[in-house]
N, C-alpha and C positions, 0 to 999 in steps of 0.2 A: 593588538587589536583594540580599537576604542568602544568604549560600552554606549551606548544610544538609550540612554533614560524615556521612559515612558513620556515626560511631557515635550522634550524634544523632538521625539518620533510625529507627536501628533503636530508640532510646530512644521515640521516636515511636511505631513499630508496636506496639511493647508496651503502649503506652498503651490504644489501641484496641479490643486485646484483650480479652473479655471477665473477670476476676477468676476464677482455678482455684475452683470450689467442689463437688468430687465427682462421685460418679453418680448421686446424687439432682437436683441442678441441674436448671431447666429454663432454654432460652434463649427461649422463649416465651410468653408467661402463658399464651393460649389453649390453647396443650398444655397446659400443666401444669393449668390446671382444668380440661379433660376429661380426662384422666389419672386424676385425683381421683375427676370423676363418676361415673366407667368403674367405679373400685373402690366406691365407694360404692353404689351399683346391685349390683353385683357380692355384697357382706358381705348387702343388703336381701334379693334371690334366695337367699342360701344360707340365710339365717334362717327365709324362710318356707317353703323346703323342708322345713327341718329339724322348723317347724311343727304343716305338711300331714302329714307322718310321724309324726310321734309324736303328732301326735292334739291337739287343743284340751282342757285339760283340764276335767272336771264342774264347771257351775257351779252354786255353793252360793245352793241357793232362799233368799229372802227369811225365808222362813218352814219351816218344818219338820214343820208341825203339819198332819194329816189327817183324814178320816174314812172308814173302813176301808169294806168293801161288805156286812159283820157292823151296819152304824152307829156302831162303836167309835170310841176316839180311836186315830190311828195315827201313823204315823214317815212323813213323804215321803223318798223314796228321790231321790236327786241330780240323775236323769234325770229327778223328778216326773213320771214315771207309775206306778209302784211305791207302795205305801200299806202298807206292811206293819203289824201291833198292835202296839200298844208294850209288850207284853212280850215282844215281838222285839227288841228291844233290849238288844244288850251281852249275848244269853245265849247268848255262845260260836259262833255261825252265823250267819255274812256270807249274810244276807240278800238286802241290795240289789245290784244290780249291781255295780257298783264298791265294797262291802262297808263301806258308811261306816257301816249300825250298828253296827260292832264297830270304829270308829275309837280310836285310843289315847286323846285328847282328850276323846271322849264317853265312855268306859268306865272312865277312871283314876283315880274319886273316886267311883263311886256310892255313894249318889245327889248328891252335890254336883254332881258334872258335868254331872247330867241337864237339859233345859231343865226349867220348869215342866209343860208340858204332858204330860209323863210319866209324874207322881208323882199319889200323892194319898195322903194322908195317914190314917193309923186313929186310935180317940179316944186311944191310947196314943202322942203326936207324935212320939216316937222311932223307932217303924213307921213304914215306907211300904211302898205297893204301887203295881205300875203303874195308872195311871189306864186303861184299860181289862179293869181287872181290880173296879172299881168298878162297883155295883148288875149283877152278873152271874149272882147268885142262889148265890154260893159262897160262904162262908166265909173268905177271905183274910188277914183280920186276928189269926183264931185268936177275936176279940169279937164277931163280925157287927157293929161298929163300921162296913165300908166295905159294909152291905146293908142297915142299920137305921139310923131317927133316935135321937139329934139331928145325928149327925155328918154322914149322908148322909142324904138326902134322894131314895130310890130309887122310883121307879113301881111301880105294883103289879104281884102274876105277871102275866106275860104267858100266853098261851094255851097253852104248852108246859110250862106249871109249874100244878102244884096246891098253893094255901094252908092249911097247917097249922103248928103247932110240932113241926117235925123234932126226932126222936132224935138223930139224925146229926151229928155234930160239924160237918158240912161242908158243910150247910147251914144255912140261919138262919131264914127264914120262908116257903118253899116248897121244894118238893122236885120234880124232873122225873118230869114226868106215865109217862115211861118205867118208873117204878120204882112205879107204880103196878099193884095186882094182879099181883104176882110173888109173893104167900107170905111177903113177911117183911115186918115193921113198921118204917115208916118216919116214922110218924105219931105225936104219943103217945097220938090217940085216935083209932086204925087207921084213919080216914078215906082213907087208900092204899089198904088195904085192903077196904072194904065200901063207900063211898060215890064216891071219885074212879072217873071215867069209863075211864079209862086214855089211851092216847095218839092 
């Protein structure tokens, strides 16, 4: 039988001892991975607090493109229930809910920045105008280029317009039937005047 001196013995117990390694240590795995869990759980809860509070932000529709309750083309607004005209756009007044027509992105290059469905072109290409400002019985282009062919291709007056060659700068080939029988010539053969109905 061998003898085990006292300072062997304690060389021994030291053995046994687990390795000093901090206050991080664990002596258990099963603690030390629920430990983990506990906080990981914990970082997931606070994040979706933080979430829930501050709100999921708008998601950007698929498409952008509308048609307004005029028939127009229009802007969908983020929430897509919002259709505003698309000469709502970028003219200075946050429109939509969360004010994306007047985002920096969309407004920082007009019209480069515009989608297509925005624009539309007069016969002079360097003009544009919003595409809901085409065939709307105005003058827009300064040519009647975005109310007359070849460029545009617009339907005839409708019921609120009467058919003539307007004096009018501001018109192109009808004039509203409103301005019809008021005493001044809008016609250049007074047909506003003596023959249109009025409104």
């Amino acid at each position: 039988m061998n003898k085990i001196f006292p300072q062997e013995q304690r060389l021994a117990g030291q053995k046994s001892l687990p390795p000093s390694c901090g206050p991080f240590c664990c002596s258990r795995r099963g603690a030390c991975l629920s430990a983990f869990l506990l906080l990981l759980l914990a970082t997931l809860a606070a994040l979706l607090a933080v979430a829930i509070i501050l709100g999921r932000p708008p998601r950007i529709p698929e498409t952008q493109s509308c048609v307004t309750t005029t028939n127009r083309t229009g802007f969908l607004c983020h929430d897509r229930r919002h259709c505003i005209p698309a000469h709502g756009v970028c003219d200075g007044i946050r429109t939509c809910p969360h004010g994306e027509d007047e985002d920096e992105h969309l407004c920082r290059d007009v019209p480069r920045s515009f989608p297509s469905f925005l624009l539309a072109y007069c016969g002079d290409p360097a003009s544009w105008i919003y595409s809901d400002q085409k065939c709307d019985g105005t003058n827009n282009c300064g040519d009647c280029s975005d109310e007359l062919s070849p460029v545009t291709a617009c339907p005839p007056c409708g019921p609120g317009w009467w058919r003539c060659t307007p004096t009018v700068f501001k018109y192109c080939s009808c004039i509203p039937r409103v301005l019809c029988r008021d005493h001044v010539q809008h016609c250049s053969d007074w047909s506003d005047e003596y023959v249109c109905p009025g409104p």
